[in-house]
N, C-alpha and C positions, 0 to 999 in steps of 0.2 A: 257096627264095630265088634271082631270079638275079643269074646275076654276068658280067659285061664285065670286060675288064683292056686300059688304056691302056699307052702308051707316057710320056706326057706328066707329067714332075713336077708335082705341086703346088706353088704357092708357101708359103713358109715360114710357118704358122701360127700361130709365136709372136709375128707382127707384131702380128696383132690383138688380143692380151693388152693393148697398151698404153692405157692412159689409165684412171679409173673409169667403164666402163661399171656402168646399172644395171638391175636385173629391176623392170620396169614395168610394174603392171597394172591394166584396166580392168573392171567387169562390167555387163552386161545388165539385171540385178534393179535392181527399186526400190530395192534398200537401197543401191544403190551409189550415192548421191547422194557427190559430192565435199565433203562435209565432216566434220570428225570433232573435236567440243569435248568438250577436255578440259580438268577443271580440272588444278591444279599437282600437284596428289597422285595423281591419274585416272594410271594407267599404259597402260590399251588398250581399246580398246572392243569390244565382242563381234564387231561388224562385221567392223575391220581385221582381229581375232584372226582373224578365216576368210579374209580375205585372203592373209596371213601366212602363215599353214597351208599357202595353194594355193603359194606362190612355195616352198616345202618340197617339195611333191608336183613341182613342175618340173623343179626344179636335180637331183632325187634320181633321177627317171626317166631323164635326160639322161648323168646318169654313169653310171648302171647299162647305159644300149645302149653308151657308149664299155668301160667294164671287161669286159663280160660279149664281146664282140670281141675283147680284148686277151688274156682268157682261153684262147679259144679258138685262138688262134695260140699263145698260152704252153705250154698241153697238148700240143699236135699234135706243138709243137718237143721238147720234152722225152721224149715218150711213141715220136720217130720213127714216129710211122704218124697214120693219119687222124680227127683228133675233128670231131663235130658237135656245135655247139650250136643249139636249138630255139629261141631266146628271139626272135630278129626273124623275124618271118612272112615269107611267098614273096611279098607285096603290096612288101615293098622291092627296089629296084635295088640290087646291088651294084658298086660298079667298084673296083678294086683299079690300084695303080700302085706297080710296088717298085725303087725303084735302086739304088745302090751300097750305102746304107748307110738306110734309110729306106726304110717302107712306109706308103703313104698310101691311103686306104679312104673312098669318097664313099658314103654311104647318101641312098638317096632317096628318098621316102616318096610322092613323087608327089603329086597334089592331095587325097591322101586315105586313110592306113595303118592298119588299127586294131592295135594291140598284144592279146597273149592275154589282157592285163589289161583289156582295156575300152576305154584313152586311146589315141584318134584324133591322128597325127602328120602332116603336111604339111611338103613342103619338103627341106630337105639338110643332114645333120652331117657334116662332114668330119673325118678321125679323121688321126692322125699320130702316128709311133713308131718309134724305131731297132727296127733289125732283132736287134741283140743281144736275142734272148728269152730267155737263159740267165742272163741279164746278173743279179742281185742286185734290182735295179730300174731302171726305164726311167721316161720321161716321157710321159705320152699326153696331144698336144695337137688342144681338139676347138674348130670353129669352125659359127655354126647361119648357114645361108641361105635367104632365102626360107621359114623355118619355124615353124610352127604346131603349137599342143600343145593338141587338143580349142578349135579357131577361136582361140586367144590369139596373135597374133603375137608372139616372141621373138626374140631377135639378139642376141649377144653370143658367151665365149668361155670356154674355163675347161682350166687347166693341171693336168693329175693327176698326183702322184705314184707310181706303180707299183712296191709291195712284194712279191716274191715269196712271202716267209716273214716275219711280224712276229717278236716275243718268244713270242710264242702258238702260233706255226707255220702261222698262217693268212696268206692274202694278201690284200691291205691296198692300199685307194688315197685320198690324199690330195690332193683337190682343192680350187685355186684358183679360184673362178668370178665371175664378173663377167657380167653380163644384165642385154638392155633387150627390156619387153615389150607389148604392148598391148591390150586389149580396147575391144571396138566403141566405148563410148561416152565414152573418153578419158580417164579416172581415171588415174592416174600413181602409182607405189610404186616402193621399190627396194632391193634386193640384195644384199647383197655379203659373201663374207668365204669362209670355208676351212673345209671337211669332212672327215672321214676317215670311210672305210668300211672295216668289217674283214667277211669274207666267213666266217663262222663256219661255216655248213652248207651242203653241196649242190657245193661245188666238184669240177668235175670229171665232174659224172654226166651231162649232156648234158641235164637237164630243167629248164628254168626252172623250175618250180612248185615245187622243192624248197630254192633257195635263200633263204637265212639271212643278213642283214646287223646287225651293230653300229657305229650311229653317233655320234662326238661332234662337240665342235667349238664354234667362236661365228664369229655374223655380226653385220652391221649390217643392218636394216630400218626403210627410210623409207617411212612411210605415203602414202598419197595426198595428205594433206593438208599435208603435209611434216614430221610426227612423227618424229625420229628414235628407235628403238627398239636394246637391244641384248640378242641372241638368244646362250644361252649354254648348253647340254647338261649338267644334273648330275648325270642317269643316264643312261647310253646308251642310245640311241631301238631298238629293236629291229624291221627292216624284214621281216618274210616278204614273199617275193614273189608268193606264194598269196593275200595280201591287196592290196585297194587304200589300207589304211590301216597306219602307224605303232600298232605293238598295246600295244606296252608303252616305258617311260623318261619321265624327266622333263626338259621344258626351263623356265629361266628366263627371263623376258624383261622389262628394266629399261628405264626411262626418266624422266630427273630425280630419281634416287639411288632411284625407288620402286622395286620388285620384284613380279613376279605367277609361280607357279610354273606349268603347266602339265603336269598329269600323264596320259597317254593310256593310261592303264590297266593290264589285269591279263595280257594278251597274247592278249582276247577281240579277233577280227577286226570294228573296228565304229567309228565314227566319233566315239565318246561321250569327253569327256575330262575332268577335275575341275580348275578353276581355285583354284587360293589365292591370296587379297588378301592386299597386307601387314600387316590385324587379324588375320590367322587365319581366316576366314569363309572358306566355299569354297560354288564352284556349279558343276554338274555343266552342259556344254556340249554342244552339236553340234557339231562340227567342219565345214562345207562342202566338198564334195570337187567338183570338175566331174561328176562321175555317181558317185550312190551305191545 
């Protein structure tokens, strides 16, 4: 990885928390024609459902490079000696800028980064966090510029809560996110609402490939078509980072009082997931990933 170290603050990153931005997205395929009829009872249609899925794989990769950073100062601080984490490749610029009481950390991906995982990043996160790492918990505030997640343009912002030790003893980040995004052919969708990640496995060992996430949480997701939908975890999503897919948990996702559950499996690494309608009838799905 390299690294440059400025002199020069950054400016304060909780500015651009303000307003509802929202995660916007567009795609390539024919399916992505902008329209999406539903009747009153129709809760989502297979389409958006893979839309939907992708603005999940976004938000979730995006906290993972701000926490798995925040990690890796958190260790170092505590352990007084030197830890490396592997998870951003040597294709990132690092810049580092630390003043009185804050450390600010520009990542940039350049016009083109692939991660170990596959998903190609473009562009700059800027990371931000009191220098108290000992502290119980901190705030990590991250802002995208200029940046693209496998050609989707993104911008927006997202506020993470930083727990050192949950109830469980794990550490634990709760994020607020807000995102606007685009794909080529101008489809519009969006965003928003509050995650929490608990880091169950792998903290600590210096190897991406062996960390272990449990997610919950609810958002809001407006379709393309301007569907509001509302996304609600009522089994914990269970993230290996060894895979490109959510393995295991159940999310629900309601719209005009209907309900459809979403169940992504048995904790097989695979894109396959079982929808239930509100009769009871279920169909086993694809899921769309940007490369699978």
């Amino acid at each position: 990885m390299k690294k440059k170290t400025k002199s020069m603050h950054l400016n304060r990153m909780a500015a651009f928390l303000m307003g509802g931005l929202f995660l916007t997205f567009t795609s390539c395929s024919d399916e992505s024609a902008n329209t999406e009829d539903l009747s009153s009872t129709e809760v989502i249609s297979a389409t958006e459902l893979k839309y939907s899925d992708e603005t999940e794989m976004i938000s979730e990769e995006v906290s993972a490079i701000a926490e798995d950073l925040y990690a890796a100062d958190e260790i170092a601080s505590m352990s007084k000696g030197n830890y490396h984490s592997d998870y951003l490749p040597e294709c990132v610029t690092v810049t580092v800028v630390i003043t009185d009481t804050t450390k600010d950390v520009t990542l940039d991906f350049g016009e083109g980064c692939e991660l170990h995982n596959g998903n190609t990043l473009s562009g700059i996160i800027h990371i931000s966090y009191a220098l108290d790492l000992e502290a119980a918990s901190n705030t990590i505030e991250l802002i995208l510029e200029n940046f693209t997640f496998n050609d989707v343009a993104v911008e927006g912002a997202s506020s993470i809560v930083r727990v050192r030790s949950n109830e469980n003893g794990n550490p634990q980040g709760t994020a607020n996110a807000s995102f606007v995004a685009t794909w080529p052919n101008g489809d519009v969708a969006s965003f928003t609402g509050t995650r929490t990640r608990e880091w169950i496995e792998g903290f600590g060992t210096g190897f991406w490939g062996d960390n272990v996430f449990l997610i919950t949480g609810k958002r809001t997701y407006v379709s393309r078509a301007g569907n509001e939908f509302i996304k609600e975890i009522t089994t914990p999503l269970r993230r290996e980072m060894s895979c490109r897919f959510i393995v295991s948990g159940v999310l629900d996702i309601t719209r005009l009082g209907n309900t459809v559950s979403l169940d992504f499996g048995d904790g097989s690494c695979d894109a396959i997931g079982t929808l239930t309608y509100p009769d009871g009838t279920q169909e086993e799905i694809s899921l769309r990933r940007f490369k699978n």
